[in-house]
MDTraj code that builds the backbone (N, CA, C; nanometers):
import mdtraj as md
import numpy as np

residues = "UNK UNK UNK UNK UNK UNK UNK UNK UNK UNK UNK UNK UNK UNK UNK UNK UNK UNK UNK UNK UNK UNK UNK UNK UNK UNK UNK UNK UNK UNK UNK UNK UNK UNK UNK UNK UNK UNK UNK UNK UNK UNK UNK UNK UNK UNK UNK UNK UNK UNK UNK UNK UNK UNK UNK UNK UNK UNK UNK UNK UNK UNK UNK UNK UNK UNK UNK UNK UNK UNK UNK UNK UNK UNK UNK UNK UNK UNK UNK UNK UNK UNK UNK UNK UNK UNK UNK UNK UNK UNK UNK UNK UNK UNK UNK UNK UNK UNK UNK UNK UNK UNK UNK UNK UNK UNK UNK UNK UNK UNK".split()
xyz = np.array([
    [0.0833, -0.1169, 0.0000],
    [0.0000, 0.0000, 0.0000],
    [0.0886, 0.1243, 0.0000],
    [0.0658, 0.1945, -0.0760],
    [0.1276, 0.3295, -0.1539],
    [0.0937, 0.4223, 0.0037],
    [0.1606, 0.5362, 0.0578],
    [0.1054, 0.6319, 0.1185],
    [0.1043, 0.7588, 0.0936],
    [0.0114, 0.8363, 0.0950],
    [-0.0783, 0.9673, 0.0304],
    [0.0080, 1.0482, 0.0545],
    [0.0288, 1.1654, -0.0233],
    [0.0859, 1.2444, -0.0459],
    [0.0242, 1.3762, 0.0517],
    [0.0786, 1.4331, 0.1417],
    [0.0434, 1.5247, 0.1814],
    [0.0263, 1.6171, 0.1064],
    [-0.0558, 1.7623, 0.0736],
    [-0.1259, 1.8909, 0.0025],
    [0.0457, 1.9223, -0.0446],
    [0.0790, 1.9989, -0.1555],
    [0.2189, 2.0944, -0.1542],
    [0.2486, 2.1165, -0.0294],
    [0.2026, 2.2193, -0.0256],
    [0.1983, 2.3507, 0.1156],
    [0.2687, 2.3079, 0.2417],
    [0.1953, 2.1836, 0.2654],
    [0.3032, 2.0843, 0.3972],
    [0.3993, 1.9724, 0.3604],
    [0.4378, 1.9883, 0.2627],
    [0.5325, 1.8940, 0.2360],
    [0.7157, 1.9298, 0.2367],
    [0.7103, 2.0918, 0.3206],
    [0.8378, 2.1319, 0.3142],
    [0.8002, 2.1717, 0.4999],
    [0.9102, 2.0337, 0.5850],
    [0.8759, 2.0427, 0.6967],
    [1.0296, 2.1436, 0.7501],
    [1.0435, 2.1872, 0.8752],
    [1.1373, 2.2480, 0.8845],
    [1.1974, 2.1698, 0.9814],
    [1.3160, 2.1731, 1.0354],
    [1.4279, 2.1117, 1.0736],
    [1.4601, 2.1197, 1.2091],
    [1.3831, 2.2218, 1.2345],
    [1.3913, 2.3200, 1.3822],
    [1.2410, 2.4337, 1.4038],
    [1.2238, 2.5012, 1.5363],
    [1.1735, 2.5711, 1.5277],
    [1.2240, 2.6979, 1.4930],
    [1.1166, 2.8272, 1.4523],
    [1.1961, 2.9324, 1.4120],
    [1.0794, 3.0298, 1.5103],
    [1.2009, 3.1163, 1.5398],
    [1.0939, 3.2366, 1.6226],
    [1.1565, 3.3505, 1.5629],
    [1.1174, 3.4667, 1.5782],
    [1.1164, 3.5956, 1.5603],
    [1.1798, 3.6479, 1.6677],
    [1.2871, 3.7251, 1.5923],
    [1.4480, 3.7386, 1.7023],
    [1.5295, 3.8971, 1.6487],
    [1.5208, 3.9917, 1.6624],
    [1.6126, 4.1326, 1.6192],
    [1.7366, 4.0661, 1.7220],
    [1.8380, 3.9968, 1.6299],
    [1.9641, 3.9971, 1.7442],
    [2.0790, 4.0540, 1.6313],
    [2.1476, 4.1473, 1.7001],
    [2.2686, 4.2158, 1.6111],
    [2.3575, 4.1076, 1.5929],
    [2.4518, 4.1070, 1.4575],
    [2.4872, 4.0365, 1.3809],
    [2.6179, 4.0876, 1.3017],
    [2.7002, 4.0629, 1.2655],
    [2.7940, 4.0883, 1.1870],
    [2.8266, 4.0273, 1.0405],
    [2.7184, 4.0582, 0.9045],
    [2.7450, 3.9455, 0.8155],
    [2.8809, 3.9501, 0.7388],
    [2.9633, 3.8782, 0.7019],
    [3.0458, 3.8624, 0.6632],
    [3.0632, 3.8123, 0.4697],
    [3.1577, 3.8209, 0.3902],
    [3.1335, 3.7676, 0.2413],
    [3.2375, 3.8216, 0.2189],
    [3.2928, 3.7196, 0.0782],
    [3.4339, 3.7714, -0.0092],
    [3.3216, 3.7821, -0.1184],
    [3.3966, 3.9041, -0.2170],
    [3.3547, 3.9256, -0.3856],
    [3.4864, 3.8910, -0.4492],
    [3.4498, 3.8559, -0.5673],
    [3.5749, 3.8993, -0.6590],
    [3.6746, 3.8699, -0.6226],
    [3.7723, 4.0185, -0.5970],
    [3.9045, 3.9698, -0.5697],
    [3.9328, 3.9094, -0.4338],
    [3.8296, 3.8438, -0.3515],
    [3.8586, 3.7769, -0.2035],
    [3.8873, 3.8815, -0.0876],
    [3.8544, 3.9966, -0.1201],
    [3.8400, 4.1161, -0.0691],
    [3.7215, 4.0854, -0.0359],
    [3.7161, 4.1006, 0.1641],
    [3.6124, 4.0795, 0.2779],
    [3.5445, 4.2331, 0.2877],
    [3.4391, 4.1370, 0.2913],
    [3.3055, 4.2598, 0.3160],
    [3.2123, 4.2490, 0.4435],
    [3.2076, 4.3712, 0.5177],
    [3.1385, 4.3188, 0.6588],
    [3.0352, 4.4177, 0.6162],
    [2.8924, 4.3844, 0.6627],
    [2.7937, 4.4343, 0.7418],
    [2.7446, 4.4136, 0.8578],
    [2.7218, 4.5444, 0.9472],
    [2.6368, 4.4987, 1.0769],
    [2.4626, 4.4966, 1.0564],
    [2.4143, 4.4053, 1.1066],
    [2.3021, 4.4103, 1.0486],
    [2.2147, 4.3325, 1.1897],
    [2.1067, 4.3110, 1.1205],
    [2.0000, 4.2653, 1.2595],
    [1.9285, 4.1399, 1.1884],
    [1.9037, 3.9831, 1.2967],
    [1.8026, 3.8882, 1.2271],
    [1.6967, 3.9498, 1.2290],
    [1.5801, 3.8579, 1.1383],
    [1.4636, 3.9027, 1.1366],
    [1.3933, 3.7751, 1.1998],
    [1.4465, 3.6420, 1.1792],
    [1.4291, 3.5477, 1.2476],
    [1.5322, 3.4517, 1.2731],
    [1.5491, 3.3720, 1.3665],
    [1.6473, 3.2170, 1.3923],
    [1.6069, 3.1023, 1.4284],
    [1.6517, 3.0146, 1.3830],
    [1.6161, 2.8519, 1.3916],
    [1.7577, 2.8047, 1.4400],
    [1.7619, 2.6827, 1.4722],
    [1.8740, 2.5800, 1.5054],
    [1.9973, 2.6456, 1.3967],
    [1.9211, 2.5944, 1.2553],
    [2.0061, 2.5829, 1.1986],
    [1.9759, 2.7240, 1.0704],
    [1.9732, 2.8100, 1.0972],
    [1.9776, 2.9367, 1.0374],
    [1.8763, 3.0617, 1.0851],
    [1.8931, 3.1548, 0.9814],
    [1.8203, 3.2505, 1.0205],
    [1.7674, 3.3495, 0.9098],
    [1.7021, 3.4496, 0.9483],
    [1.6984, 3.5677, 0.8331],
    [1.7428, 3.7060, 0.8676],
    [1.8114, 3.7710, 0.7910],
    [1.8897, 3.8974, 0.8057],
    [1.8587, 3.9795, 0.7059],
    [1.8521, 4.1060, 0.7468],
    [1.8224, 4.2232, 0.6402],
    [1.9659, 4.2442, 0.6022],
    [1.9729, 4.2816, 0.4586],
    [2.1208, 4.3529, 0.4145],
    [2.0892, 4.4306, 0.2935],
    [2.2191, 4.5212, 0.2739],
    [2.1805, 4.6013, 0.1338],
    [2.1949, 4.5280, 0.0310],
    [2.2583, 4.4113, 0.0678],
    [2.3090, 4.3262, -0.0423],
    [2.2390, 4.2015, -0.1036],
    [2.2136, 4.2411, -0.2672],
    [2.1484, 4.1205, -0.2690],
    [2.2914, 3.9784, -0.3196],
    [2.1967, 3.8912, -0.2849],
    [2.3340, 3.7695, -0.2726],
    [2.2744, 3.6088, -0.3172],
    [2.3473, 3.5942, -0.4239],
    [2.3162, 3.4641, -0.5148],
    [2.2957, 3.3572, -0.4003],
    [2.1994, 3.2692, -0.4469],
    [2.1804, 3.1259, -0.3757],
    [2.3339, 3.0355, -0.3416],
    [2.3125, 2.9818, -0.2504],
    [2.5040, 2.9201, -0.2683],
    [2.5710, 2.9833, -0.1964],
    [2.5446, 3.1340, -0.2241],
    [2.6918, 3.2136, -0.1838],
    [2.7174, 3.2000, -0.0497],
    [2.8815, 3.1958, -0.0495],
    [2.8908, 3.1302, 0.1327],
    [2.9448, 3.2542, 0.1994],
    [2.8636, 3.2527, 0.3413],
    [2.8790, 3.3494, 0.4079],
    [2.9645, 3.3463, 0.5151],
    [2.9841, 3.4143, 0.6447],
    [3.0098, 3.3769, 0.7702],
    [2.9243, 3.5286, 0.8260],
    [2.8663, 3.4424, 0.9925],
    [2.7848, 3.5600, 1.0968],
    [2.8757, 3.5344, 1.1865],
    [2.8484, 3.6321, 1.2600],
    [2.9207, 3.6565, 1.3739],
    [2.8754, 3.7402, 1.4815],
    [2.8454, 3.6794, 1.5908],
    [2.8395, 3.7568, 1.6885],
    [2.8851, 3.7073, 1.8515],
    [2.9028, 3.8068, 1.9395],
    [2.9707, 3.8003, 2.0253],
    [3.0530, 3.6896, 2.0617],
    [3.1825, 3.7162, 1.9633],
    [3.3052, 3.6262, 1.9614],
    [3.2405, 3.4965, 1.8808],
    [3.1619, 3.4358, 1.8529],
    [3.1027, 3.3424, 1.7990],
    [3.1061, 3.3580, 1.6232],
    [3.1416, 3.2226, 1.5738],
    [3.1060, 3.2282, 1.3761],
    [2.9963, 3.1368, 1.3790],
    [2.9431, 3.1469, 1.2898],
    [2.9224, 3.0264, 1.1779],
    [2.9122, 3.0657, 1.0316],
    [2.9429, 2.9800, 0.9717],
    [3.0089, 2.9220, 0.8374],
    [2.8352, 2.8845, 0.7663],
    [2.7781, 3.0029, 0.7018],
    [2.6370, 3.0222, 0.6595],
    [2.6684, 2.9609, 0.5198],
    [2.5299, 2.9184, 0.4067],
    [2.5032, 2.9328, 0.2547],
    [2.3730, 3.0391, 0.2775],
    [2.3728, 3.1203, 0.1553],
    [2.2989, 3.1709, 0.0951],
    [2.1717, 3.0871, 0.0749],
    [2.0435, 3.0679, 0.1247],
    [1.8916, 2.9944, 0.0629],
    [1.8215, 3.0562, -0.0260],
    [1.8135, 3.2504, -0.0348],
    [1.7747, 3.2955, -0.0615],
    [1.8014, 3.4107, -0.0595],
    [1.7314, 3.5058, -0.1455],
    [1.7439, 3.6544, -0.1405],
    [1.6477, 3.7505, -0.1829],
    [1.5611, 3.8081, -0.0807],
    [1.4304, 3.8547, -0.1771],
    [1.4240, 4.0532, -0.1724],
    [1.4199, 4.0793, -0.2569],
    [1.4572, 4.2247, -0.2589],
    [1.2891, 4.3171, -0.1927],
    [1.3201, 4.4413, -0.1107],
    [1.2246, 4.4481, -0.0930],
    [1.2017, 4.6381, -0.1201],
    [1.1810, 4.6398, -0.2409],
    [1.1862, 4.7930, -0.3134],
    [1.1455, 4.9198, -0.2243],
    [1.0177, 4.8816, -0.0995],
    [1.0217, 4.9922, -0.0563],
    [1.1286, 5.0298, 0.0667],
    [1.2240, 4.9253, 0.0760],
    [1.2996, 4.9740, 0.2156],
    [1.4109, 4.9738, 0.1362],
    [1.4215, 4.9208, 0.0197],
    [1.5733, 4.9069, -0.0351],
    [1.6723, 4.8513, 0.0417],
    [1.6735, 4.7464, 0.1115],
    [1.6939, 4.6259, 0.1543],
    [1.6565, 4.4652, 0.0873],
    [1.7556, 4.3884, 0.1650],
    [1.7474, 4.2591, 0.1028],
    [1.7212, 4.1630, 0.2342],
    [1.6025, 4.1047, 0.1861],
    [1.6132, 3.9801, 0.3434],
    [1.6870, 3.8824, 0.2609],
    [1.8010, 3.8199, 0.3461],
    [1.8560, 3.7083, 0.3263],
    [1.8194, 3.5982, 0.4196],
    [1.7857, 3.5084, 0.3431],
    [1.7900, 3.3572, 0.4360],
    [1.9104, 3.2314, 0.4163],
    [1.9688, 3.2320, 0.5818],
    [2.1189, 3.1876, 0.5699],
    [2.0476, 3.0429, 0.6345],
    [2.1674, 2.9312, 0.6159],
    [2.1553, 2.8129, 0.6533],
    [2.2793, 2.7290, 0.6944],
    [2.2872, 2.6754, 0.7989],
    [2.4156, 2.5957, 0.8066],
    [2.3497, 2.4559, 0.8744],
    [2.4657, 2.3596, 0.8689],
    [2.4680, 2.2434, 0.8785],
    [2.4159, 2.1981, 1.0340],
    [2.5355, 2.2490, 1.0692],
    [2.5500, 2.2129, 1.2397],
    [2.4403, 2.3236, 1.3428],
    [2.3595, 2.2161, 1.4800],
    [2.2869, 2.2919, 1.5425],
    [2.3374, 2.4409, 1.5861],
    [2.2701, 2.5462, 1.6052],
    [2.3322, 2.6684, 1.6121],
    [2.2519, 2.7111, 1.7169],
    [2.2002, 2.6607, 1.8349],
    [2.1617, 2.7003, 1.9806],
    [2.2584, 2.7853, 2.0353],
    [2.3581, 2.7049, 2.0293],
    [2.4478, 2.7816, 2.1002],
    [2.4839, 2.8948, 2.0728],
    [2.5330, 2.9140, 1.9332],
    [2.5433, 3.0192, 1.8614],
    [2.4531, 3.1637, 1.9290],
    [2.3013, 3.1570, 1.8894],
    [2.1676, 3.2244, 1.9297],
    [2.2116, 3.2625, 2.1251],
    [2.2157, 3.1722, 2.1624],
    [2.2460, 3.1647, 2.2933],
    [2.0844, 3.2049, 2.3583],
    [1.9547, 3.1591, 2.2924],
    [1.8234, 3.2041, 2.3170],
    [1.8201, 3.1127, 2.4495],
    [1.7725, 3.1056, 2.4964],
    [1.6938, 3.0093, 2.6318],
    [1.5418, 2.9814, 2.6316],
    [1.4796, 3.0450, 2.5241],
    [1.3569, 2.9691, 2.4818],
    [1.3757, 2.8074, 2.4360],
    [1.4640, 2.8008, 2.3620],
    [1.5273, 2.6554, 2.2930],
    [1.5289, 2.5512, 2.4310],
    [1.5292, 2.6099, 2.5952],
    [1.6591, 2.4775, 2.6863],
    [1.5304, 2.4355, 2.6784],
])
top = md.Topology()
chain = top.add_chain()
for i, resn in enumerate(residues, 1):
    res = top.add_residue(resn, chain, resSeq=i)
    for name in ("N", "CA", "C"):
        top.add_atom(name, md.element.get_by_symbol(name[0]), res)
traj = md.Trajectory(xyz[None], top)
């Protein structure tokens, strides 16, 4: 016996929970000539294993990042990048491998 396909809509489960989080941030990226580019910037949300950040920058799928905050990295990809014309900003949605609790350092998560 075959089993049913859940609707689209729920068939992209997430990995972690995600809450709604303004935590300052430091995004990090090489262009081109490997010449580092920092922005300070703020999430818009965080999960285990990523988050979303406003930047001026818009930034190809893939592209690998690093965040940083208080003394802490992680080693981000690019998920996404959606431009948003009236703030002239970019939400980025970053993703990494390894749990990132610690990282967040939230205490909603213990």
């Amino acid at each position: 016996m075959r089993a049913s396909k859940r609707p689209m809509e729920n068939t992209t489960e997430r990995r972690s929970p995600r809450i709604c989080a303004r935590i300052q941030v430091l995004l990090v990226w090489k262009e081109g000539n490997q010449e580092e580019h920092r922005e300070q910037t703020v999430t818009l949300s965080v999960s285990w294993f990523g988050c979303g950040v406003r930047s001026h920058k818009f930034f190809r799928p893939g592209t690998q990042v690093r965040l940083e905050r208080e003394g802490a990295a992680m080693e981000a990809r690019v998920v996404y990048s959606l431009w948003d014309h009236q703030t002239n900003l970019v939400e980025v949605g970053l993703a990494w491998d390894q749990d990132g609790r610690e990282f967040w350092g939230i205490s909603v998560w213990a």
